[in-house]
Every structure is written in structure tokens, then in C-alpha cells.
N, C-alpha and C positions, 0 to 999 in steps of 0.2 A: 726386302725384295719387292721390286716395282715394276719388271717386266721380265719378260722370258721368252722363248723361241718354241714353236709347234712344228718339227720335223715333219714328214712323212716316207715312207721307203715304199719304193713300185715292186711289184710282187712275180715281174719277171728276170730284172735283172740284180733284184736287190740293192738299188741305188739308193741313197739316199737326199733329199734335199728339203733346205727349210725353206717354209712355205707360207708362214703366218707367224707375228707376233704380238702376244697380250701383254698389256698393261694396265697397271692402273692408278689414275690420276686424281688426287683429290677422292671423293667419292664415289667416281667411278669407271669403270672396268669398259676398256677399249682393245678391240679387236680388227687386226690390218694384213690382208696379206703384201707379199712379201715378192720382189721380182725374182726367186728362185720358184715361186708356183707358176710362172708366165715358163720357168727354165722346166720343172717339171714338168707342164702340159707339154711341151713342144718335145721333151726327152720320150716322157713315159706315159702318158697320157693322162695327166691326173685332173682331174674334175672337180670344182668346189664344193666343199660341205655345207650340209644342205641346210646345216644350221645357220653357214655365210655364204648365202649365194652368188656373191656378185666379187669378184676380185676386185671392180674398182670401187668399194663400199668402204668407208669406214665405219664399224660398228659399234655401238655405245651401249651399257648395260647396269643399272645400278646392283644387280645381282651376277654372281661370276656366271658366267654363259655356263649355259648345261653340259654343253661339249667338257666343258674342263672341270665343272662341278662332278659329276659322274665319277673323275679319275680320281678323285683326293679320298683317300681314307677319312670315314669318319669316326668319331670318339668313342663310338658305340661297339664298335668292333671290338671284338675279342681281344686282336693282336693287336689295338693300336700302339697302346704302352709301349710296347714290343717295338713297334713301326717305327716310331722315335727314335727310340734309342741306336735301333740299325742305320736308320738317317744321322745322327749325333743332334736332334734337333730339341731343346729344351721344350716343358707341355707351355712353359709360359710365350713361347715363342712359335708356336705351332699355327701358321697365318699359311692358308691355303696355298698364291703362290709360292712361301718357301718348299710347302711339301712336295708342289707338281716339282719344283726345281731341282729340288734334292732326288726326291725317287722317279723322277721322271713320266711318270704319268701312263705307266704303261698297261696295255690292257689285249687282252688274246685272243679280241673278239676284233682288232681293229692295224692299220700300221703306221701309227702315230708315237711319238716319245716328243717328251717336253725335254728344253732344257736352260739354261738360267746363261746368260752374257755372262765371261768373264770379266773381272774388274783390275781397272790399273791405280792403283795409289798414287796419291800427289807426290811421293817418294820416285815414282815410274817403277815401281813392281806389278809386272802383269801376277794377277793371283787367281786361281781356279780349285776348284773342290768339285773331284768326282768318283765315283764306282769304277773298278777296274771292269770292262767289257770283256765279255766273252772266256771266262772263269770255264763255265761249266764245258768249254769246248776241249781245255787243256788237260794234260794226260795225268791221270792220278795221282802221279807224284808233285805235278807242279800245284793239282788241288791242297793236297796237303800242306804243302808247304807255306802256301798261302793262309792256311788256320795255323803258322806258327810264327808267322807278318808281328813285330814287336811294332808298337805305338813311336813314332818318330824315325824306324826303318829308312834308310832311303833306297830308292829304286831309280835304274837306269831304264832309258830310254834306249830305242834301236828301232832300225829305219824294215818294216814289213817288205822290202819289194815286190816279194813275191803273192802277196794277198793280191786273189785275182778278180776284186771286184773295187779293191781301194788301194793303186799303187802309191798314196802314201801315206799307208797307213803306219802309224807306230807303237810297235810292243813297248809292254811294260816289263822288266826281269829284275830279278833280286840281285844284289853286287854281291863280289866277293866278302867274309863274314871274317875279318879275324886272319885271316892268310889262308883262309881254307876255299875250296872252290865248290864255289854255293849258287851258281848260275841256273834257274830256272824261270822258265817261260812263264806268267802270270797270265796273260789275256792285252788285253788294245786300250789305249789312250781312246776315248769319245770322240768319234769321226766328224765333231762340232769344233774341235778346237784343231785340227789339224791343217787348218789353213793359217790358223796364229801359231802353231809351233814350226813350221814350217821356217816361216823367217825367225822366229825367236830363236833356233836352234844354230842361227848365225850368229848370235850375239854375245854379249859376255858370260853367260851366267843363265842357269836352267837348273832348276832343282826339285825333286818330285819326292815327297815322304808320306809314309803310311799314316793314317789320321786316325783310323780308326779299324779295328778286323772284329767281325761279325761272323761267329763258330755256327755250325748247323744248331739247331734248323732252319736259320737266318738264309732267305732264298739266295742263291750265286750272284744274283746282281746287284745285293747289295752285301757280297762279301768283306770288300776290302773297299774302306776309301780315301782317297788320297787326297794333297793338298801340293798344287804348284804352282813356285815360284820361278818368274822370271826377269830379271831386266833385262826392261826395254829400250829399244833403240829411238833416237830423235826419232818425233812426228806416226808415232805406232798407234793405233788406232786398233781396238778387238774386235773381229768380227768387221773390218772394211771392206769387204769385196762387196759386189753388186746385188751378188744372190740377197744378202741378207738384209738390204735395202728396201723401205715400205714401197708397194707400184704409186701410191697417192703420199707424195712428196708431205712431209711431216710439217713443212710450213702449214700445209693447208688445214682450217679452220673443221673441227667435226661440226 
């Protein structure tokens, strides 16, 4: 893992847009916003942190900025053992950006979540690994059913229209089991990757399975996590819209 995305969500309309992204290069850790914070100030009003004042700065750091230091669980922790394993993340393999990537970085003091590029194999399989969203909103039965999610499971996809803050959002549900009908709502696909399923959902081939199910008292958002595949179509690019474009053009020399 060698870069990631820094969301932000405005706190009136609950919209979300990525605004910043860390990397890191060699020995050290660079931090850039991103033309969807030019699209947040102008939406929602959003302001730079105060740890990166200037949107057209690029930022260089031989130590991980505090902003994103803060968010990683450290080894000291009670539950980290525990963290791991709810992430699927080996201790030999426990390298700070995997962790924001994986668990997202999130924190209740603040409304920021990390989250990691998906990646297309020289094969042209788009592939992504995430937490199903919004678990603890669905109704009892679909919780439950969720802690009985078998390892390699697959789950369908279906189009939200009706979510009135994200018309295209898309649920996660469990497919029919054996001839029996087993259809329950699980929670939402990551509102980061819904502009690449979007076309991908054109193409030949989409496929979404359980990777891993995290029983209580494993927190909801890291209940269930998944792993999806998809081929891609000639000339498909992850994450190519504008938003997620640095404002200081990547040619340019830090």
C-alpha cells in the first residue's frame, strides 16, 4: 500500500467528497489535495486543515503526518490483535497506510474516513476489498443474517435509488441459497467506488464475495468484508473523474 484517499462528509447535507491524497514515496510521505476540495468549498463550505493550510501546497513529511498518525491503531492497544484480524491484515504486514486503508481511519471526534484506490491487474481485473457500509442501520434480521455470511458467499448487487442523499448508491444483499429464498438487505457498497461500478456494472462480469465475517463484539463496520471483482472494459481507469484529481498537477516537482 503506497497511497490512499482522505474523504471528508459536510455536516449538513451529509455529502461526501474526496479532498486529499497521501502517499508515500521512497522515504517519504506526501500529502496533496485534491480538485474535489476546490468542489467541496464551492458545495459545502469546506476549509483546509489546519495541519495543510494551503490547497495549492504540496506537502512532504519523513514521519506520517499527525493528522493520519492519530487514526492508526497502535500495538499497545488492548485490541489490536483483535484489529487485525477484523481487518484480515497479517502482524507481519501491519504498515500504517494498510491499516488507514483497510479500517478506514475513522474517528468521532471528526468527518474524515480514509480509503485505499482500487486496483486493476495487468489481467484487467478491477479488484477492491471493503466493509459492507451501514450494517448497524439494517433491521435485525438482516444483522443477523449477516453473522451467518460463509467465507467465499457471494452477494449481489442492486441499484439504491431511493437513498436520498446518494441516488447511486448500491446495496449489498445475499442471493438466493440452494433454491430457498434468502434475500436480505446487508448495507451499501463504499460511496468511493460508485463511480467505478457505475460503468463497470456495464461490462461483462462483476462479482462481489464475503472475504471475511467478524461475529460481535467486532464493531458493525468492520462486520462483513468483501472482495470484488470485475472486468474491465478497454481504456478503464479507477477513480478517473476530476474530483479525485491532485489541484497541483503530479508532473510538478515537490
Amino acid at each position: 500500500m503506497t497511497a490512499l484517499f482522505l474523504a471528508w462528509q459536510d455536516s449538513v447535507r451529509r455529502l461526501w467528497f474526496p479532498v486529499g491524497r497521501l502517499s508515500r514515496e521512497g522515504q517519504l510521505y506526501r500529502f496533496e489535495y485534491l480538485h474535489g476540495a476546490l468542489e467541496a468549498r464551492r458545495q459545502a463550505g469546506f476549509a483546509p486543515l489546519i495541519s495543510f493550510p494551503d490547497l495549492e501546497v504540496i506537502y512532504l513529511s519523513e514521519t506520517l503526518f499527525p493528522m493520519f498518525h492519530n487514526r492508526v491503531m497502535g500495538p499497545s492497544r488492548a485490541e489490536y490483535h483483535d484489529y487485525l484480524t477484523w481487518l484480515d491484515i497479517p502482524a507481519a504486514a501491519a504498515e500504517p497506510l494498510l491499516l488507514l486503508a483497510r479500517g478506514g481511519g475513522h474517528r468521532a471526534t471528526d468527518a474524515f474516513e480514509v480509503f485505499p484506490a482500487p486496483e486493476v491487474s495487468p489481467e484487467g481485473l478491477y479488484r477492491a476489498l471493503f466493509f459492507v457500509h451501514g450494517l448497524r442501520y439494517m433491521p435485525e434480521a438482516s444483522r443477523k443474517r449477516a453473522e451467518q455470511l460463509e467465507v467465499g458467499e457471494r452477494l449481489l448487487l442492486m441499484r439504491g435509488v431511493q437513498n436520498g442523499t446518494e441516488p447511486d448508491a448500491l446495496m449489498l444483499r445475499t442471493a438466493e441459497v440452494r433454491g430457498r429464498d434468502d434475500r436480505y438487505l446487508l448495507g451499501y457498497c463504499p460511496r468511493y467506488l460508485l463511480t467505478d461500478l457505475k460503468e463497470l456494472l456495464g461490462g461483462p462480469r462483476i462479482d462481489v464475495r464475503v472475504q471475511r465475517v467478524n461475529p460481535p463484539p467486532a464493531p458493525s463496520q468492520v462486520r462483513v468484508l468483501c472482495r470484488l471483482e470485475a472486468r474491465c472494459l478497454a481504456g478503464f481507469t479507477p477513480l478517473a473523474g476530476e474530483i479525485f484529481q491532485p489541484i497541483v498537477p503530479m508532473s510538478v516537482a515537490a
